[in-house]
N, C-alpha and C positions, 0 to 999 in steps of 0.2 A: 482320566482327563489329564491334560497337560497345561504346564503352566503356557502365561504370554512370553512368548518370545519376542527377541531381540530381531527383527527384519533381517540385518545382516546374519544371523544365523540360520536361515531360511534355504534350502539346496539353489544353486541358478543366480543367488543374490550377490553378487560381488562390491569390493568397494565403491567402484561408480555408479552403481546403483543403485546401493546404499544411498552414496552422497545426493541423489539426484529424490530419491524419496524423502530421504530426510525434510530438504527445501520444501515441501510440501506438508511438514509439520508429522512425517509418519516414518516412526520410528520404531515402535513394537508390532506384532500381528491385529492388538485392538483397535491401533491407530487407524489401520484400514477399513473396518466395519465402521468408523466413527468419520470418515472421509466421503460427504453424503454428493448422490449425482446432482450435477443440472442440470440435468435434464430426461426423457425418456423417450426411448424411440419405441413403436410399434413393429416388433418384425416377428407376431404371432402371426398374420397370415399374409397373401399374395393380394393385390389390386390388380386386378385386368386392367391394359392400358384404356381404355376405353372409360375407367369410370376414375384416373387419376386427374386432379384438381391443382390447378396454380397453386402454391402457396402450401401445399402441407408436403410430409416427411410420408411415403409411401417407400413398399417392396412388390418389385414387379418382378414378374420371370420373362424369357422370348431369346429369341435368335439374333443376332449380329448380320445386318442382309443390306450394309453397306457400311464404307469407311473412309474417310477421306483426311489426308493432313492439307492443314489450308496456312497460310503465309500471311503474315502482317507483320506486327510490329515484334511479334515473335510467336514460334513456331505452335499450332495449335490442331489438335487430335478432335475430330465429331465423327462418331459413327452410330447407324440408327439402328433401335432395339423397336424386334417384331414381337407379336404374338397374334394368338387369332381373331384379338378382338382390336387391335388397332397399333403406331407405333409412337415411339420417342425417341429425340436427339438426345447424345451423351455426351457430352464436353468436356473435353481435358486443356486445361490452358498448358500445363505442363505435364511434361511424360515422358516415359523409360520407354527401351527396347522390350521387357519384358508387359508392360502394357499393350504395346503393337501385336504383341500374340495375343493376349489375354482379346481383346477386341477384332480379331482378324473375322473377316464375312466369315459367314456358318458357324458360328462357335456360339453355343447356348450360358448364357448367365444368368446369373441374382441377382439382381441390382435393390440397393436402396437408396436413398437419396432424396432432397429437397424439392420439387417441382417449380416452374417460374416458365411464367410466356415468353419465350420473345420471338424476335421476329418472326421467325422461320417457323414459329408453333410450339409447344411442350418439350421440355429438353430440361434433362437434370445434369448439372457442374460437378463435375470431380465425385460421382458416386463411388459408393462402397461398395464392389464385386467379389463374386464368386464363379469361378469355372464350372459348368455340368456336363455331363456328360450327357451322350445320348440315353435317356430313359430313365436315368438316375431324378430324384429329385427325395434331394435331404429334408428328414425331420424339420420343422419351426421349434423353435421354443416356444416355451408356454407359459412363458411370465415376459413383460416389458423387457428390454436392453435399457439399463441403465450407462450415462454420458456422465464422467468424473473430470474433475478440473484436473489438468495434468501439466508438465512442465516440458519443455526443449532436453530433446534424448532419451522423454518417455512416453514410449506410443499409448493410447489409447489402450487398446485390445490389452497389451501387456501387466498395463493397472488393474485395468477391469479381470482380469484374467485371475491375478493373485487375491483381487479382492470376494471374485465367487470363491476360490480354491477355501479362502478364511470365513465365509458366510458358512458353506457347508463342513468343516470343520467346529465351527458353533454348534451346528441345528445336528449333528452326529452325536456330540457330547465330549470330541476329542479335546475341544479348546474353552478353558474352564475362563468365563466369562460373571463373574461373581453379581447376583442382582442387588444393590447397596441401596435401595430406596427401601423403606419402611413395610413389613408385608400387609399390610392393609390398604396403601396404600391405593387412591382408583385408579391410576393409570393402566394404561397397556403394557403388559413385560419386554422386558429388554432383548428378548432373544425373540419374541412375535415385532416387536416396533424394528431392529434390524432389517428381519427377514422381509417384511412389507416393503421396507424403505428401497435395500435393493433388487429386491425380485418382485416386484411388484406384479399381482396374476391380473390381466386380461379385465378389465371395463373397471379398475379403480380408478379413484379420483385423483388424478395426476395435478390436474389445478391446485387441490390441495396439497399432494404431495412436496409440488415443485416451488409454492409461497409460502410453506412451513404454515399450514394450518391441520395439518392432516395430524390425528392421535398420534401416529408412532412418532413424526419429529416434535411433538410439542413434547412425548415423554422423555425424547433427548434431551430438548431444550430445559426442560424442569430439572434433570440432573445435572445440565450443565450450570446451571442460574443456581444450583443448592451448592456445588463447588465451589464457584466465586464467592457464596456467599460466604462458605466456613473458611476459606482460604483468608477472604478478607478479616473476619475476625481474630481469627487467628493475628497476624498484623500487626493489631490491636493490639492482640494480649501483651505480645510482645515488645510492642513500643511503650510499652507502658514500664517496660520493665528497664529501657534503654536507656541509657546517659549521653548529652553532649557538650563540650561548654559553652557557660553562657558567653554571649558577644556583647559587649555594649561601644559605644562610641563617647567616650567623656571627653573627646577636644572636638567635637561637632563639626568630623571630617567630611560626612555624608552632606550636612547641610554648607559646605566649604565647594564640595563637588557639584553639589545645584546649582550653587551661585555663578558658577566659572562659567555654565553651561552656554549655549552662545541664543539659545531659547530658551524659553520657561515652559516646565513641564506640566501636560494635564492636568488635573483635579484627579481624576480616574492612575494615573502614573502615582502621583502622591499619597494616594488611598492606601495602593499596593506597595509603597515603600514601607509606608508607615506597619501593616501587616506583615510584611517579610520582618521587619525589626521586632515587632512583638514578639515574634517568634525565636528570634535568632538569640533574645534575650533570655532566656529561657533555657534552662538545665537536660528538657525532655529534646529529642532531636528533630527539627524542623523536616519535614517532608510536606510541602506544597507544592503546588501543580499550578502554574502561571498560564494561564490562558489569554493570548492578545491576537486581534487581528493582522493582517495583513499589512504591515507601518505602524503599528500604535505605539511604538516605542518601548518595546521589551526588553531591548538591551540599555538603556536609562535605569531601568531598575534594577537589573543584573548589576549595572555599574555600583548602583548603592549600596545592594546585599553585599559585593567584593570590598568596596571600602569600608563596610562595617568588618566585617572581619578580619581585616588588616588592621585596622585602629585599633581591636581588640589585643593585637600582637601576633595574632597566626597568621595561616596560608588559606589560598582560595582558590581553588581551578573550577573553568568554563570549558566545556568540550561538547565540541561540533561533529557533526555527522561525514561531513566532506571537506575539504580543504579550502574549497572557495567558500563555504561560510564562513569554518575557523577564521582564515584569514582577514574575513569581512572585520569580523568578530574583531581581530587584534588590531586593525586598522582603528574603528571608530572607538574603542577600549583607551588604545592607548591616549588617542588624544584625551577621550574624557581622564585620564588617572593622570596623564603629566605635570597637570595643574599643583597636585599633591604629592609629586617626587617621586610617584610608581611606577617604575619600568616594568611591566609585564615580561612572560617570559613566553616564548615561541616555541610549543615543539609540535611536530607532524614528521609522516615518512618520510618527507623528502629533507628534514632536516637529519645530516649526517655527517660523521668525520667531528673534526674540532668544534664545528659549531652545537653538536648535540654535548659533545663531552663539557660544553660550556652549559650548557640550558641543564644537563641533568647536575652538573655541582652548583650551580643557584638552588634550583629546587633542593635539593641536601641541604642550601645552607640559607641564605638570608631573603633569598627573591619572596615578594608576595603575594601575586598573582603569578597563575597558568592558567597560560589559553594554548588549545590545541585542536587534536581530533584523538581521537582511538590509541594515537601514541602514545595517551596520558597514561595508558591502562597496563602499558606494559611493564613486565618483570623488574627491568633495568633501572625503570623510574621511581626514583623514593625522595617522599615528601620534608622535610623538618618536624609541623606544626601544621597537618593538612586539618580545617575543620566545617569550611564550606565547599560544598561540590555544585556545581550549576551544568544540568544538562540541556543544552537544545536542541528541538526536535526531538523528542527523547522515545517516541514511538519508532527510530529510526535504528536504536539499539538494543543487542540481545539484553536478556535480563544480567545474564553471566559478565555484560560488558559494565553493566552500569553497576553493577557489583565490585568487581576488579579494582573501579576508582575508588568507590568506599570505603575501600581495605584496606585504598594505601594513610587513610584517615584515624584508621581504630590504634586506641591506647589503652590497653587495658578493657575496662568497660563503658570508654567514651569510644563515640563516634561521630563522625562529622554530621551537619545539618546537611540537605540536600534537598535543590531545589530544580523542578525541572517545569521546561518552558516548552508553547507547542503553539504553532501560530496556526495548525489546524484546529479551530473552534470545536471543539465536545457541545454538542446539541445542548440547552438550557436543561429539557426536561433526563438528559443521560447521566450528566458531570455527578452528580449526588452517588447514583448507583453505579455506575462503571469503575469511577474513582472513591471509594468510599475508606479505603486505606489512605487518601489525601485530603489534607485544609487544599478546597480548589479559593483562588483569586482568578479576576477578570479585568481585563483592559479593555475599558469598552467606552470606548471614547479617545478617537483620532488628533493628532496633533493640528493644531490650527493653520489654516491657510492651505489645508488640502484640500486638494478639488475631487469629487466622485468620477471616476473613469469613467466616459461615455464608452458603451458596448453594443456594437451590434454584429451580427450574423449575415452573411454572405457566404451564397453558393458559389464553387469552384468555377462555375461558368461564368463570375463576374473578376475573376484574376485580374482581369486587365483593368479592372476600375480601381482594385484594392494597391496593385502597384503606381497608377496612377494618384495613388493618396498618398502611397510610401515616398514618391520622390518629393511631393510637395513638401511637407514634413524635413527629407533630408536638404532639402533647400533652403526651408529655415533653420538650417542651423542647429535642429533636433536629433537624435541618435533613435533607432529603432528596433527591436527583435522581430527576428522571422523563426516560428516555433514547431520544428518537425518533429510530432511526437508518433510513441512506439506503432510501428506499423505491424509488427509482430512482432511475438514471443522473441525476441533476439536483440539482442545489441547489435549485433554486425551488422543486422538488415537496417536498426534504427539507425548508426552512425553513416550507412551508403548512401539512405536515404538522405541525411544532413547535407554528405558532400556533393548528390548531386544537385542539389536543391543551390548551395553556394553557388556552386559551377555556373549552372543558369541564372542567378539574381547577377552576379557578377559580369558576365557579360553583359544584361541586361542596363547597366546600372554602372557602366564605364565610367562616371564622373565623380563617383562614389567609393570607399574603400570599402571591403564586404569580408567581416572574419566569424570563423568556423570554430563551434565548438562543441565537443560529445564527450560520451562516458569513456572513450578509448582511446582519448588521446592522452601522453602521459601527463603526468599533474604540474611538471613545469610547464611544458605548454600549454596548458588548458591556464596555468597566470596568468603567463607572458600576454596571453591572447585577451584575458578579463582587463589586464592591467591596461591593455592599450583602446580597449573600449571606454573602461575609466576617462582614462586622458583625452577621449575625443578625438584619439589617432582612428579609430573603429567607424564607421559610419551606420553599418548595418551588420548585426551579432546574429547571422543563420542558427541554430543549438538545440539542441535536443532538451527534452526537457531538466537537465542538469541543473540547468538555471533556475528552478522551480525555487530553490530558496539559496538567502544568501546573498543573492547579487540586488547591489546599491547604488542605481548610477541615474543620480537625478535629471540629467538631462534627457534620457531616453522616458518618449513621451506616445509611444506608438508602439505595440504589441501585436502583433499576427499569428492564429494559431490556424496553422492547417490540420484537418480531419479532428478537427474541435468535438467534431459528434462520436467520436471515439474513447472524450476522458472523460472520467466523472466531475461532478462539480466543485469537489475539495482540489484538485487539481487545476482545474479548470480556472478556482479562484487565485489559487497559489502563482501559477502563473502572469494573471493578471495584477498580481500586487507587483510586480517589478518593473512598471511603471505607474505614473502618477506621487512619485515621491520630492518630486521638485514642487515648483508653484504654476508651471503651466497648465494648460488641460491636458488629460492626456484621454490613450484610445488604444479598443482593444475590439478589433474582427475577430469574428470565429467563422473560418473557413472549414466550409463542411458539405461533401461528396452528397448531392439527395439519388434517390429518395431517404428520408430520415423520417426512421422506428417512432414510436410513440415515444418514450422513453428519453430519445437524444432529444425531438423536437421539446420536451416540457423542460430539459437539460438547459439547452440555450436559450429560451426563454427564460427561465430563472436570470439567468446570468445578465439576460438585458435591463430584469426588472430592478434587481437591487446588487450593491456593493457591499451588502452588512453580511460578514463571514457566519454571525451565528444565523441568519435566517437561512442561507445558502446548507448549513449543515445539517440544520432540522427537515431542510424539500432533499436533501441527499439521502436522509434513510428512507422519505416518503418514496425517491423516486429507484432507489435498486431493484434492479432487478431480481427474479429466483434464482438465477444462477450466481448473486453475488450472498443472495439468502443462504441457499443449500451451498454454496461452496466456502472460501478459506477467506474469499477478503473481506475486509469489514474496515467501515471509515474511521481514518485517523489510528485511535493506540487503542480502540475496542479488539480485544484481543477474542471474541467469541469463535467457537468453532462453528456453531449450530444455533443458539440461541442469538435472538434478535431484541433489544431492550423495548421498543419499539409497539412490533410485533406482540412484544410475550410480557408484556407489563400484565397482562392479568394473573399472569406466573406467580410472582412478586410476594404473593400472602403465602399463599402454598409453599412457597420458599421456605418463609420463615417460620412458618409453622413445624416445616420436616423437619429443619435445621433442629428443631426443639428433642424433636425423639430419636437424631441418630449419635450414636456411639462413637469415642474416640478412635476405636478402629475401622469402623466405615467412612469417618470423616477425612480420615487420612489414606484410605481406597480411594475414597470420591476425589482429593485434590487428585494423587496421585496419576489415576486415570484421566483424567480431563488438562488438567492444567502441567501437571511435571512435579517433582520432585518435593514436598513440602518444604522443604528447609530454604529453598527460594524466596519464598512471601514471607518469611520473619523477616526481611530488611530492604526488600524492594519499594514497599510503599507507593 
C-alpha cells in the first residue's frame, strides 16, 4: 500500500493544475474520493429515439442525415440525428471547425444529452458526442457516470478521470485509506460508502444518493460531523490554557463614545456591547462571533470593543475582506473615534510609498486603532501593543489569514482577544454546533426609523416597466443600483456582462449619469467610482455583485437584480440590504429569465415574504439544492464538505458517543483528513 499523496506529485499534475484543484479544496489523492458528484447520469444503455421524453438526460445512437448553420444574432450549428426508430435536432449555439466534421451528414455518433420540445420538435443543446465508426459500437459502462462540481480550466472528464483513476487505486489496495470509525461501529465501511458514492451500479437510489440520505453519504457525513466535533474540543482544551489581557475602561471612554453618537443605539447593540466588555475583561482570550443583520449596526459595536481597548492603553485592528468595505469601515470609524482623539490608521494595497512607511511607523509606535484589509497580515507590519483583533466578514478569510493577524498580537503566552463579525446570519437552530469553539452574540433588532424593503419579482419580459420605475425614482432625486450578477464561472464574462449592461442603461437614460463597477477594475477606480456615487455625482451604480457588502449610501433607494433566480438567498439578501439604509422607502425587483425551477420560484418568494436575515437563512438550507448538498458550498462560514447540520442532526448523538471511544491517534487522522492540519483549531476559534 502507498501512502496519500500530495496531488501535485501525481504524473500529468503540474503547478496550474495543482493551483486550480487546490481551489476546489483537493489537495492530496483522499481529497478526491472525498469531493462527492452532483449529480448522476445514466449512460449504462441506448434509448431508441422513438421512446426519448422531454425533460430527461438520455444516450441515443444514429446517423448524422442532415446539417445546416443558420444566422441570427449569432452563428448557430443544428443537425438531425437518425436511427431506425425515429430522429432528433442537435443544437450548437456555439462551435468549432473541428465540430463541423464531428457532425458532417453520414457520420454515425453517441450522443447524450438533456431533451426539451421546442418548436421544431425534440432537439438536445450542446450534447455530449462520440464519433463511430462503421459497425463499431463501444462497450457501456456498468455503473452511473458521476457529474463533480468543478472550476474554470478544469474540464469535467479530466476530474472525473483522476477521480476514478483514485477510486480504483483504493478498491486494489494500492492507496491505504485508514478506516478511523470505531470497529463496531453500524455504518457502512468507507471503502464500500466511496465505491457506491462514485460508481454507483445500475437501479440504485440516486434520489437518495444525490439529497445525502443514502448510507454511504450519511457514513461520510458521520465522520465528518465526529471531526468537527474533536477538532472543536480540542479548541477548548486549548483555550483554556490561553492568556490574554484583561481590558477595562476606568475613564468611561466607551460610554463618552455613545454619547457623541449622532443616534441612540438599540437595546439589542447595548446588550452586545455590554457582552463583548465582559469578555474583553477577562484574562482568558475573547473569541466571539457577532452576528447582525443586514444595517443592524455592527460596526457601533466594533466601535466600542476598539475604544475599550484603547482606554486599556493597547492596540486594536479591524480588517475587511475588500477595500470598499475597509474603507467603509475607516470612513464611518473615524467619525465615531474623532470625538475621543483617535486617528485611526489606514492600510490596504493600494497604500504605498511614504504614505505606508507613515502607517507602518504609527502601528510600531503610538497609533491605536487599525483599520485595513489583508495588508494587516503582512510580514512588514508590526504592531506596539496589539490585543484586540476584529474580523469582518470573516467567512471570507483563509484560516492562515486570520491567524497571521493574531500573531502580530502574541507576547509570550498572551494573545490578543478576537472578535469576528458576519452579517450572513447562521441559522438559530446551526450557530450552537457549527460554532461551538465561539461565545455567538446576536443583533437582532434594527435601528429605528428603518423602513422594511418592499420586494418583488418581475420577468425579463417586463424590462420596460422596471425601467420605467427606475426613472421615476431617479427623478426624485433618489440613486439606484442595477445588479448583474455571475452569468458564469468567470469574471471576465461577469464584468462584459456589467459593461454592456452600462452601455444600454446609458444611452437609455441620457438625462441621468450611469457608473460602472466590477471585480476587475483596479481598486482606485473601483473608489473613484463608489466615492462619486457617494456624493450623488452617480445617478445609477450598473455592478456586479461587488457591492454585496460594504457599500453605505443612504440615499440610494431602489435595487435591481437581474437573473435574481440565479443567486441563493444569503446573497440575494446581502444585496438587498444596500439599500433602504436612509429614512425613505425603499425597493428591490428581482429580475428573473422564466421559465423558473422549483427551487428559484420558492427562492424569490422567500425574499417577497420577509426582510428578517435569520428566517431567510434557516428557508436557505431548507431550499439547497443536491448539488449544493453533495458538492463544496455550504451557506455563509459552514465550512462542511459533505455533512449537512440540517439534514444530519440525527447524526448529532452518534457523534458524541464515537467521540467517547476514539483515540488520540485517530482523532488527530480524523481532523487531519477532513478538516487540515490539527495545529490550525488550537487558536482559530
Amino acid at each position: 500500500m502507498s501512502a496519500d499523496r500530495a496531488l501535485s506529485e501525481l504524473p500529468g499534475v503540474g503547478p496550474q493544475l495543482a493551483g486550480r484543484l487546490a481551489g476546489l479544496g483537493l489537495v492530496r489523492e483522499s481529497d478526491l474520493l472525498f469531493h462527492l458528484p452532483l449529480r448522476f447520469e445514466d449512460r449504462t444503455r441506448l434509448t431508441p429515439l422513438n421512446q426519448v421524453r422531454p425533460g430527461t438526460g438520455v444516450q441515443v445512437e444514429g446517423r448524422i442525415v442532415h446539417r445546416d448553420i443558420r444566422y441570427g444574432r449569432t452563428r448557430m450549428l443544428v443537425a438531425t440525428l437518425a436511427d431506425d426508430t425515429g430522429q432528433i435536432s442537435l443544437r450548437l449555439f456555439r462551435f468549432y471547425p473541428s465540430q463541423l466534421k464531428l457532425f458532417s451528414e453520414g457520420q454515425r455518433l453517441r450522443c447524450f444529452g438533456e431533451v426539451r420540445l421546442s418548436p421544431g420538435g425534440l432537439e438536445m443543446a450542446h450534447p455530449q458526442c462520440q464519433s463511430l465508426k462503421d459497425g463499431e459500437s463501444p462497450p457501456l459502462p456498468d455503473s452511473l457516470t458521476p457529474v463533480y462540481p468543478t472550476t474554470q480550466g478544469l474540464g469535467q472528464a479530466r476530474l472525473a478521470g483522476m477521480i476514478a483513476a483514485t477510486l480504483s487505486r483504493l478498491k486494489s489496495g494500492q492507496l491505504d485509506l485508514v478506516e478511523l470509525l470505531p470497529e463496531d461501529h453500524p455504518a457502512i465501511g468507507l471503502r464500500d460508502a466511496l465505491t457506491v458514492i462514485h460508481s454507483p451500479p445500475p437501479g440504485e437510489d440516486l434520489e437518495a444518493l444525490t439529497e445525502g440520505h443514502h448510507p454511504a453519504v450519511q457514513r461520510l457525513a458521520l465522520e465528518e460531523l465526529l471531526a468537527h466535533h474533536l477538532a472543536l474540543a480540542r479548541v477548548n482544551r486549548a483555550r483554556a490554557q490561553q492568556r490574554a489581557p484583561a481590558l477595562s475602561d476606568p475613564h468611561g471612554k466607551v460610554a463618552q463614545l455613545l454619547a457623541a453618537l449622532p443616534f441612540r443605539p438599540t437595546g439589542a447593540q447595548l446588550r452586545v456591547i455590554e457582552e463583548i466588555r465582559a469578555d474583553l475583561s477577562r484574562e482568558m482570550p475573547m473569541r466571539r462571533l457577532l452576528q447582525g443583520d443586514v444595517g443592524s449596526g455592527k460596526t457601533v459595536v466594533a466601535a466600542a470593543a476598539l475604544v475599550t481597548a484603547t482606554a486599556a492603553g493597547h492596540q486594536a485592528a479591524i480588517v475587511a475582506p475588500t477595500e470598499i468595505l475597509a474603507e467603509q469601515h475607516f470612513r464611518t470609524l473615524s467619525e465615531y473615534l474623532a470625538p475621543l482623539g483617535i486617528e485611526p490608521v489606514w492600510l490596504a494595497g493600494k497604500v504605498q510609498g511614504r504614505a505606508r512607511t507613515e502607517a507602518l511607523e504609527r502601528l510600531a509606535g503610538d497609533a491605536a486603532v487599525a483599520i485595513g484589509t489583508h495588508a494587516l497580515f503582512q510580514k512588514a507590519v508590526a504592531f506596539r501593543e496589539l490585543a484586540l483583533v476584529i474580523v469582518d466578514e470573516q467567512h471570507r478569510f483563509g484560516v492562515h489569514q486570520r491567524l497571521a493577524l493574531a500573531d502580530k498580537g502574541r507576547k509570550g503566552t498572551h494573545q490578543p482577544h478576537q472578535l469576528v463579525m458576519t452579517a450572513t446570519p447562521i441559522p438559530r437552530t446551526l450557530a450552537m454546533t457549527a460554532y461551538a469553539g465561539l461565545d455567538v452574540s446576536v443583533i437582532d433588532e434594527l435601528p429605528p426609523g428603518r423602513k422594511p424593503v418592499t420586494t418583488v419579482a418581475a420577468s425579463q419580459q417586463r424590462r420596460g416597466e422596471v425601467i420605467e420605475r427606475l426613472v421615476r425614482a431617479l427623478r426624485e432625486k433618489r440613486q439606484a443600483y442595477w445588479v448583474c450578477p455571475l452569468i458564469e464561472e468567470s469574471e471576465v464574462l461577469e464584468a462584459e456582462a456589467a459593461e454592456t449592461r452600462s452601455q444600454e442603461l446609458a444611452r437609455q437614460l441620457t438625462e441621468f449619469r450611469v457608473g460602472l463597477i466590477h471585480g476587475r477594475m483596479k481598486p482606485a477606480d473601483k473608489q473613484a467610482v463608489m466615492a462619486a456615487f457617494s456624493a450623488g455625482e452617480i445617478h445609477l451604480l450598473v455592478a456586479t455583485t461587488v457591492i454585496e457588502v460594504g457599500v453605505d449610501v443612504p440615499n440610494a433607494s431602489l435595487m435591481i437584480i437581474e437573473n435574481a433566480e440565479r443567486l441563493g438567498l444569503s446573497q440575494l439578501h446581502q444585496l438587498r440590504g444596500r439599500v433602504g439604509r436612509g429614512s425613505d422607502q425603499a425597493a428591490c425587483v428581482l429580475l428573473y429569465k422564466p421559465p423558473l425551477g422549483e427551487t428559484a420560484r420558492a427562492r424569490l418568494e422567500v425574499m417577497r415574504e420577509t426582510t428578517d436575515g435569520f428566517v431567510i437563512a434557516e428557508k436557505d438550507l431548507q431550499l439547497r439544492g443536491p448539488g449544493e448538498v453533495l458538492g463544496t458550498r455550504q451557506t455563509g462560514a459552514l465550512r462542511f464538505r459533505i455533512a449537512d447540520l440540517t439534514r444530519d442532526e440525527a447524526l448529532l448523538d452518534r457523534v458524541e458517543q464515537l467521540a467517547d471511544r476514539v483515540d488520540g491517534q485517530q482523532a488527530r487522522q480524523l481532523i487531519e483528513r477532513w478538516i487540515g492540519p490539527a495545529e490550525q483549531f488550537v487558536d482559530v476559534g
